[in-house]
PyMOL Python script that loads the backbone (N, CA, C, O; Angstrom):
from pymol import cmd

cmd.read_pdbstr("""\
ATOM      1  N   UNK A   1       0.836  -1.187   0.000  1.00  0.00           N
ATOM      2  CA  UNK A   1       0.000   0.000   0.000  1.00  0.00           C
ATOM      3  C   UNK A   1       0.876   1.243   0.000  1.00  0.00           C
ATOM      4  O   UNK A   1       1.890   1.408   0.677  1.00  0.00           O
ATOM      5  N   UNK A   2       0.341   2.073  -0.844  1.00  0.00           N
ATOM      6  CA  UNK A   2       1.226   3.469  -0.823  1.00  0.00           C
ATOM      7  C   UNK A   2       0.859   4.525   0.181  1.00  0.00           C
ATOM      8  O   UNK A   2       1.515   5.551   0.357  1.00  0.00           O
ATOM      9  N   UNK A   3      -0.483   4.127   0.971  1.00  0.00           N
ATOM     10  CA  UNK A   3      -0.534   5.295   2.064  1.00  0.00           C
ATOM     11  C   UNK A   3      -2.260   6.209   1.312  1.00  0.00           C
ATOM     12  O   UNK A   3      -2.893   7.089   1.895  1.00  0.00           O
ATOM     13  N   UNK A   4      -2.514   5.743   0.258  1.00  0.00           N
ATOM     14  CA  UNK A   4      -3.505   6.690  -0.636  1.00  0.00           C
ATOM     15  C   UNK A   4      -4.743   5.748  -0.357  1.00  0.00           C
ATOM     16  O   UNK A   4      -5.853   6.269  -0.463  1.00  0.00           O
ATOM     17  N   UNK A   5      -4.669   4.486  -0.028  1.00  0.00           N
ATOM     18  CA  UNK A   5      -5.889   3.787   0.067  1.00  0.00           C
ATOM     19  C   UNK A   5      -6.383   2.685   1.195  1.00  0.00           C
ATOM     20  O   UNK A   5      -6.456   2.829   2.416  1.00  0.00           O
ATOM     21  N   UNK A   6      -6.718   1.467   0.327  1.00  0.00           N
ATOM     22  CA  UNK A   6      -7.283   0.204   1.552  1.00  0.00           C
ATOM     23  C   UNK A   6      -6.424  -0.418   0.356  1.00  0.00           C
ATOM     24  O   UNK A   6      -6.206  -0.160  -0.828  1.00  0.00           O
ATOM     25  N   UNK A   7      -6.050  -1.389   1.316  1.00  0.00           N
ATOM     26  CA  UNK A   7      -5.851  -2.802   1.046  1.00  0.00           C
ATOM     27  C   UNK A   7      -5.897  -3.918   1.599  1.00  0.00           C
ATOM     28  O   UNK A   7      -5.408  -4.099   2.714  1.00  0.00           O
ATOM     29  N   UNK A   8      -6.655  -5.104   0.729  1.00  0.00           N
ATOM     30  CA  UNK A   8      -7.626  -6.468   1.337  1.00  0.00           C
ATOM     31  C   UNK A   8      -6.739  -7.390   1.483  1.00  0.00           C
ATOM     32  O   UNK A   8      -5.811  -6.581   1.498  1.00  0.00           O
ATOM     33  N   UNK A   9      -6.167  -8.478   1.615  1.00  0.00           N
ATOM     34  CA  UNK A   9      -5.415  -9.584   1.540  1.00  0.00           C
ATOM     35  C   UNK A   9      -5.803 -10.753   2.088  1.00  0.00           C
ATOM     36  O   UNK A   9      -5.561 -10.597   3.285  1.00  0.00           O
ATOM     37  N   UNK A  10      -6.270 -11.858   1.935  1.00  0.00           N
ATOM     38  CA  UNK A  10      -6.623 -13.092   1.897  1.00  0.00           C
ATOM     39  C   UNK A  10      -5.959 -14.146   1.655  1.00  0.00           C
ATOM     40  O   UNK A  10      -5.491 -14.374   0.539  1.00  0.00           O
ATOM     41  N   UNK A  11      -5.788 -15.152   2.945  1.00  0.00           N
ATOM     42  CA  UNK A  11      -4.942 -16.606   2.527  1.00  0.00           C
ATOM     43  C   UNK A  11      -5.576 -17.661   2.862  1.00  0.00           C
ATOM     44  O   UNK A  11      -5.675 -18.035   4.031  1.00  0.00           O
ATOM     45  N   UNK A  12      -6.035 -18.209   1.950  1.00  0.00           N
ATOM     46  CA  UNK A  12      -6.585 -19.170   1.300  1.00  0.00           C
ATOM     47  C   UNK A  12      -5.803 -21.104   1.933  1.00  0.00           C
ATOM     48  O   UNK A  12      -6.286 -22.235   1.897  1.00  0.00           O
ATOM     49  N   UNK A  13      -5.207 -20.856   2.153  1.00  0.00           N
ATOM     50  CA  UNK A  13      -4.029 -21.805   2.224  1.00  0.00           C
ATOM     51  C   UNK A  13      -3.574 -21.842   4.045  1.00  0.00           C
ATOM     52  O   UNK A  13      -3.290 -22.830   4.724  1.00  0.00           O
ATOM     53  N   UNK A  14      -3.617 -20.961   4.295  1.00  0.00           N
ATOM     54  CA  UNK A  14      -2.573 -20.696   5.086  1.00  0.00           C
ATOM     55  C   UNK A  14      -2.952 -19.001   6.525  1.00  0.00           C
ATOM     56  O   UNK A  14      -3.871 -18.185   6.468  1.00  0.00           O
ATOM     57  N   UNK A  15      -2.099 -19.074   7.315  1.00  0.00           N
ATOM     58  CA  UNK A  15      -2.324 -18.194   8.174  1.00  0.00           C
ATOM     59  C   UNK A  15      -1.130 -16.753   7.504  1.00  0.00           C
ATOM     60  O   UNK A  15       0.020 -16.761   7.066  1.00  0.00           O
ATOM     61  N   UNK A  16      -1.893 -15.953   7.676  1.00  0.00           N
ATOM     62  CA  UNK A  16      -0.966 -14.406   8.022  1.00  0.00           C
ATOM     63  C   UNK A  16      -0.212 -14.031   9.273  1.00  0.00           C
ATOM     64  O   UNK A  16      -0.926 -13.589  10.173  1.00  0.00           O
ATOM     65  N   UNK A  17       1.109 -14.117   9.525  1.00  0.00           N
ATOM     66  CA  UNK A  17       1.773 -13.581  10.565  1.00  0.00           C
ATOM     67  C   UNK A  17       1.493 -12.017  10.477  1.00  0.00           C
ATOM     68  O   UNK A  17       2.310 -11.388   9.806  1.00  0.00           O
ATOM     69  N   UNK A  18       0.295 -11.192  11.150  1.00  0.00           N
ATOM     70  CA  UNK A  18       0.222 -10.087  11.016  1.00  0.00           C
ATOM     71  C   UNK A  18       1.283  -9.323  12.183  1.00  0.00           C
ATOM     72  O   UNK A  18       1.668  -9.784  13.258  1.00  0.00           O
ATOM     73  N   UNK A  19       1.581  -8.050  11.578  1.00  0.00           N
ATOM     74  CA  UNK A  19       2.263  -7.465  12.432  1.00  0.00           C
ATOM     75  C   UNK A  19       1.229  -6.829  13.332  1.00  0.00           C
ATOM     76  O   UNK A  19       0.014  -6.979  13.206  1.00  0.00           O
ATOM     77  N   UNK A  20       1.932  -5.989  14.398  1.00  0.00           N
ATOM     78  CA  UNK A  20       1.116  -5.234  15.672  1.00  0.00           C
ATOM     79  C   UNK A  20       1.127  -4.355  15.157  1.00  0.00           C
ATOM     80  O   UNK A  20       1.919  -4.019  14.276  1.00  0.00           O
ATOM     81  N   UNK A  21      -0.203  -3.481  15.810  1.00  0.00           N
ATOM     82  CA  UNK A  21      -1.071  -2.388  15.647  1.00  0.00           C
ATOM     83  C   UNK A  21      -0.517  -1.616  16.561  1.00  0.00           C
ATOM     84  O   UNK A  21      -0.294  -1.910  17.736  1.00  0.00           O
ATOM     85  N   UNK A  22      -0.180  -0.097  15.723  1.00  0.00           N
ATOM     86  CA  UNK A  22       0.241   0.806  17.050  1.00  0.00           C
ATOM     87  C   UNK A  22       0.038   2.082  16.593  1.00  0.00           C
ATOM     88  O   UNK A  22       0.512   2.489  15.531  1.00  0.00           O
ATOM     89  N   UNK A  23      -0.887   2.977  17.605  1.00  0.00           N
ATOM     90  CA  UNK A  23      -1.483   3.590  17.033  1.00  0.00           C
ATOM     91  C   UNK A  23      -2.483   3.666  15.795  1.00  0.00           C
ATOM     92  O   UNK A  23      -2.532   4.743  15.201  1.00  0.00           O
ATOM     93  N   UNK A  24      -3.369   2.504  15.308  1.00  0.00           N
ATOM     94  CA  UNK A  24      -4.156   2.607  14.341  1.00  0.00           C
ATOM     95  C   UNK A  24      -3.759   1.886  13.375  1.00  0.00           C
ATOM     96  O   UNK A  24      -4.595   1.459  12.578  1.00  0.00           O
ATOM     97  N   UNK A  25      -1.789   1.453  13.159  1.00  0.00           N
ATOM     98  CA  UNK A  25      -1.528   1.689  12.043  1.00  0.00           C
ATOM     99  C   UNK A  25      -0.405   0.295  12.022  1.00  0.00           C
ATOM    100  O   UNK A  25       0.237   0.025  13.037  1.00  0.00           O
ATOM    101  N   UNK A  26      -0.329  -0.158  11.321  1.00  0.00           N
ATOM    102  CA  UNK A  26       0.950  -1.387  11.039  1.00  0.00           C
ATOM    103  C   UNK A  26       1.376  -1.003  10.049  1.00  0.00           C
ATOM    104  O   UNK A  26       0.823  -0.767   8.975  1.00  0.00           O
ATOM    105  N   UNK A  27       2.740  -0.894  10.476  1.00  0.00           N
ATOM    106  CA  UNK A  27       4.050  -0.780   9.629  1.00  0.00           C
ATOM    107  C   UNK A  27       5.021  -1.881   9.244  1.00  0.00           C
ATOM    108  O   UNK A  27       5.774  -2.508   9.989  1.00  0.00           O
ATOM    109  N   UNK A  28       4.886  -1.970   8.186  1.00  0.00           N
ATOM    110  CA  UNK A  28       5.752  -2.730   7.539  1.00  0.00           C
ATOM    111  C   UNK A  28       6.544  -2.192   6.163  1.00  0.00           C
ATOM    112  O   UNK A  28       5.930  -1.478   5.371  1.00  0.00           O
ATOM    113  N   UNK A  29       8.094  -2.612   5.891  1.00  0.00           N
ATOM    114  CA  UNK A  29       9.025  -2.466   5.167  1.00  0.00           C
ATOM    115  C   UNK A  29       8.210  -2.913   3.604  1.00  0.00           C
ATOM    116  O   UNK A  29       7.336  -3.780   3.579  1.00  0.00           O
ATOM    117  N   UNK A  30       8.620  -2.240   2.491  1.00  0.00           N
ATOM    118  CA  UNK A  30       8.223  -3.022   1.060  1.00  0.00           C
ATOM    119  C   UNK A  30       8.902  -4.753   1.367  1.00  0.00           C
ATOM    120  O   UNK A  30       8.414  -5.834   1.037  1.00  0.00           O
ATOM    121  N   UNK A  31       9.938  -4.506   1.971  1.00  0.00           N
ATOM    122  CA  UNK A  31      10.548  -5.734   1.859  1.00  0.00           C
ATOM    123  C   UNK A  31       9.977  -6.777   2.772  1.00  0.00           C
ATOM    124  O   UNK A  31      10.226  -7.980   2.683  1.00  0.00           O
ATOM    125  N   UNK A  32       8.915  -6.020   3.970  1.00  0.00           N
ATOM    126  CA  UNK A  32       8.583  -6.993   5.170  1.00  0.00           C
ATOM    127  C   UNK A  32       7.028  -7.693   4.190  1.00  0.00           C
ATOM    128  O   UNK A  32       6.681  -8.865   4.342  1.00  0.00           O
ATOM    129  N   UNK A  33       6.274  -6.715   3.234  1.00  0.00           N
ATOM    130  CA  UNK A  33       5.251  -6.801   2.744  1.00  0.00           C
ATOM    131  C   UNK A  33       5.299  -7.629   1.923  1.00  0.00           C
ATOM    132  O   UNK A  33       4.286  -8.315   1.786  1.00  0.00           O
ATOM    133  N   UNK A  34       6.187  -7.835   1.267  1.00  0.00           N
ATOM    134  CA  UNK A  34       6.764  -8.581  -0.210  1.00  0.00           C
ATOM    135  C   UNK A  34       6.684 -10.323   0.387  1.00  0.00           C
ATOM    136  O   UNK A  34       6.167 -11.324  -0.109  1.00  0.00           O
ATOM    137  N   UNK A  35       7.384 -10.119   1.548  1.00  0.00           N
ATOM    138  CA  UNK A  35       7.559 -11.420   2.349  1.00  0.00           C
ATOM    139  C   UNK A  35       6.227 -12.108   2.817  1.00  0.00           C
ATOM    140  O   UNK A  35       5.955 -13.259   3.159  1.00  0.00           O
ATOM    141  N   UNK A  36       5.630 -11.150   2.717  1.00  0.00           N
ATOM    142  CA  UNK A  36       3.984 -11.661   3.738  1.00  0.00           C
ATOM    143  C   UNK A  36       3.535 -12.369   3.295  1.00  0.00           C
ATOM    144  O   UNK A  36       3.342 -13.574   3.459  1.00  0.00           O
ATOM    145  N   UNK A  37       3.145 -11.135   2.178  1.00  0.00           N
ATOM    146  CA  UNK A  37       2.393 -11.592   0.899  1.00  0.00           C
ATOM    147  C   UNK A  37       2.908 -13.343  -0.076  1.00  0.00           C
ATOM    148  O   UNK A  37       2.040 -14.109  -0.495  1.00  0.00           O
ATOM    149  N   UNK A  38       4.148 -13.565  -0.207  1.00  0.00           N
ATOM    150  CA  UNK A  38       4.732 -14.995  -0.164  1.00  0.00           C
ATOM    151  C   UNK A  38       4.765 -15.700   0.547  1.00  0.00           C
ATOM    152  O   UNK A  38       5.393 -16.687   0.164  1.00  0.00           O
ATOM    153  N   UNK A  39       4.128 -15.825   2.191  1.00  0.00           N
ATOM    154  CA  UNK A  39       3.191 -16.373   3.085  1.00  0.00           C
ATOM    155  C   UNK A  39       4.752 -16.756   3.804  1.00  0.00           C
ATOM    156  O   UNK A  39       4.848 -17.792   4.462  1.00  0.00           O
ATOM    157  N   UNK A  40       5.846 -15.922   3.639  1.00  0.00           N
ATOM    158  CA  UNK A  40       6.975 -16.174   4.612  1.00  0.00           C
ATOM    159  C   UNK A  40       7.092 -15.441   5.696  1.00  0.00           C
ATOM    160  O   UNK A  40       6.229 -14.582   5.881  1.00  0.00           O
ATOM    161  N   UNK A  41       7.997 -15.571   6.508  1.00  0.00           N
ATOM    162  CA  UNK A  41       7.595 -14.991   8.069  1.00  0.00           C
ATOM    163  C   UNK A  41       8.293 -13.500   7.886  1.00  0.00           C
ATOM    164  O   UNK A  41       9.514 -13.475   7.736  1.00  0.00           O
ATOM    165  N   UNK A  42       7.646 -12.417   7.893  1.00  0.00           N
ATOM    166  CA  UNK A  42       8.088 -11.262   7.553  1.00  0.00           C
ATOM    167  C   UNK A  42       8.588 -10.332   8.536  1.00  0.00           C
ATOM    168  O   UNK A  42       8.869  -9.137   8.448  1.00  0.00           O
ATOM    169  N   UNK A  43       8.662 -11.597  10.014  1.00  0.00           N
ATOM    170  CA  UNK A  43       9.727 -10.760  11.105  1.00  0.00           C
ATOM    171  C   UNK A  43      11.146 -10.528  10.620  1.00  0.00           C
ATOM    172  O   UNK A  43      11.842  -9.521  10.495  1.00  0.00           O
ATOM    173  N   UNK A  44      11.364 -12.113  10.340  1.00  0.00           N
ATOM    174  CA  UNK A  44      13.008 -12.246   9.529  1.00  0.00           C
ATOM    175  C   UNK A  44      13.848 -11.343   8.661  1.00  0.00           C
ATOM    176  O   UNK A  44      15.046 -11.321   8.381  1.00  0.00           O
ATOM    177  N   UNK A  45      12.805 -10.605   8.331  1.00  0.00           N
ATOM    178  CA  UNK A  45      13.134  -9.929   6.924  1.00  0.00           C
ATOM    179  C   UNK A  45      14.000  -8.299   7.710  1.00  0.00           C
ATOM    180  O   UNK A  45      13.457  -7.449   8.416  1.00  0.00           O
ATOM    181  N   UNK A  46      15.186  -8.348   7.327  1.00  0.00           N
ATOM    182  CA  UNK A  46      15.553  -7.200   7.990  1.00  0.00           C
ATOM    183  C   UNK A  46      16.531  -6.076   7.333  1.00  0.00           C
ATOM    184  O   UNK A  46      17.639  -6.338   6.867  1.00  0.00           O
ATOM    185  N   UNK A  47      15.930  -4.758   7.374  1.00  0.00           N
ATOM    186  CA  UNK A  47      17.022  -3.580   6.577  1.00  0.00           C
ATOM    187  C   UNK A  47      18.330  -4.105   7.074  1.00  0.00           C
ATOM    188  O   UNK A  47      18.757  -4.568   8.132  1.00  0.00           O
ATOM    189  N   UNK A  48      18.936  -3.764   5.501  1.00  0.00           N
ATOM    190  CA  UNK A  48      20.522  -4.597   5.017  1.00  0.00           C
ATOM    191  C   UNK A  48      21.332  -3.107   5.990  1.00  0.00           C
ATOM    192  O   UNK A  48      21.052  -1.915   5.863  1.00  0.00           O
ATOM    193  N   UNK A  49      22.381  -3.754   6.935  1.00  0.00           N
ATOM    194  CA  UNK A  49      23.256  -2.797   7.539  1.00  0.00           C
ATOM    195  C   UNK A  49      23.948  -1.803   6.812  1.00  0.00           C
ATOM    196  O   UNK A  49      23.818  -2.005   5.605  1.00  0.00           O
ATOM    197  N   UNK A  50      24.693  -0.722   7.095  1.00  0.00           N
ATOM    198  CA  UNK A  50      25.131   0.545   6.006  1.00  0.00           C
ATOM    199  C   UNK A  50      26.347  -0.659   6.596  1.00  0.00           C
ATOM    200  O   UNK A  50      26.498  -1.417   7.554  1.00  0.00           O
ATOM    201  N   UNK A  51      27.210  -0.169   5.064  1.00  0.00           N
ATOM    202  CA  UNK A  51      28.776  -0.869   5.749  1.00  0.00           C
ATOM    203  C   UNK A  51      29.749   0.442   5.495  1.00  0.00           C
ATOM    204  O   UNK A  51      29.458   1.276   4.639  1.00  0.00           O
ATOM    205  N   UNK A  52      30.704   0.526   6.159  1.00  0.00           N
ATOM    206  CA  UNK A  52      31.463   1.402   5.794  1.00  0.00           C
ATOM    207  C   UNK A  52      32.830   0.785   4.890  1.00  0.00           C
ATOM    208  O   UNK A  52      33.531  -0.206   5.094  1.00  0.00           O
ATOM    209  N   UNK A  53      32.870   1.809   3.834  1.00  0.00           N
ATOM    210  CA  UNK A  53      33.375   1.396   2.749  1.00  0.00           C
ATOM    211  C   UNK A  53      35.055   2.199   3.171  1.00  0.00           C
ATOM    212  O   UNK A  53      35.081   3.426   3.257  1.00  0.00           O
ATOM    213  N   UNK A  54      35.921   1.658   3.327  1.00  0.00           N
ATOM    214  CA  UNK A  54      37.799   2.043   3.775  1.00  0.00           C
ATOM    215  C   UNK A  54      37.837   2.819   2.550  1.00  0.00           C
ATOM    216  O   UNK A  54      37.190   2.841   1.503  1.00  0.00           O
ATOM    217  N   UNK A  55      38.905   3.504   3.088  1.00  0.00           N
ATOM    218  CA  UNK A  55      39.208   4.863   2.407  1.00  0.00           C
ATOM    219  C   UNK A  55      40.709   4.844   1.693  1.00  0.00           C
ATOM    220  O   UNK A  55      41.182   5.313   0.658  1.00  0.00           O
ATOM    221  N   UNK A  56      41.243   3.980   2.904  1.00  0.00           N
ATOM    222  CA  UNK A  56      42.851   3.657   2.615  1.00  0.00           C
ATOM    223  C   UNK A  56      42.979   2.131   3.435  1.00  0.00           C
ATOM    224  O   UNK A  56      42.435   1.704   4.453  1.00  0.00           O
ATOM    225  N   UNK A  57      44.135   1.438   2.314  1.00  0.00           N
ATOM    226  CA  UNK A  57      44.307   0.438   2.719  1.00  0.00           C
ATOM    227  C   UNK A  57      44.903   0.063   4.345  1.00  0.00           C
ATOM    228  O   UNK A  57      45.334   1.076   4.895  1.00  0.00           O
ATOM    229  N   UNK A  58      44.974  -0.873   4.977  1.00  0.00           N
ATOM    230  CA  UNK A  58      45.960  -0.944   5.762  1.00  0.00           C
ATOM    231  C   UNK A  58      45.511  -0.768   7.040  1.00  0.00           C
ATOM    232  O   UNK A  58      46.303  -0.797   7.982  1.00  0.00           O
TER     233      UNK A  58
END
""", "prot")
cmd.dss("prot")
cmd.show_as("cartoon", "prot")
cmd.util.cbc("prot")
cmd.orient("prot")
């Protein structure tokens, strides 16, 4: 969802690991949503660390 509407989702198959409600609202990553929606556990799913990239060898 981009924030502009509703969105329905239905599993047919299987249970939804929904996330918690806070304030009104569940937040989830494109990447936590992507996961859901492929009925995988979308706690796991976690922003990739910044790495710091060396400047000079040694």
């Amino acid at each position: 969802m981009d924030g502009t509407g509703l969105c329905l989702f239905a599993n047919r198959l299987g249970v939804f690991r929904w996330p918690k409600i806070e304030d009104g609202v569940m937040r989830l990553s494109a990447a936590q949503l992507s996961a859901l929606l492929e009925g995988l556990d979308w706690r796991l799913v976690r922003e990739p660390r910044e790495t710091v990239t060396p400047t000079q060898a040694g």
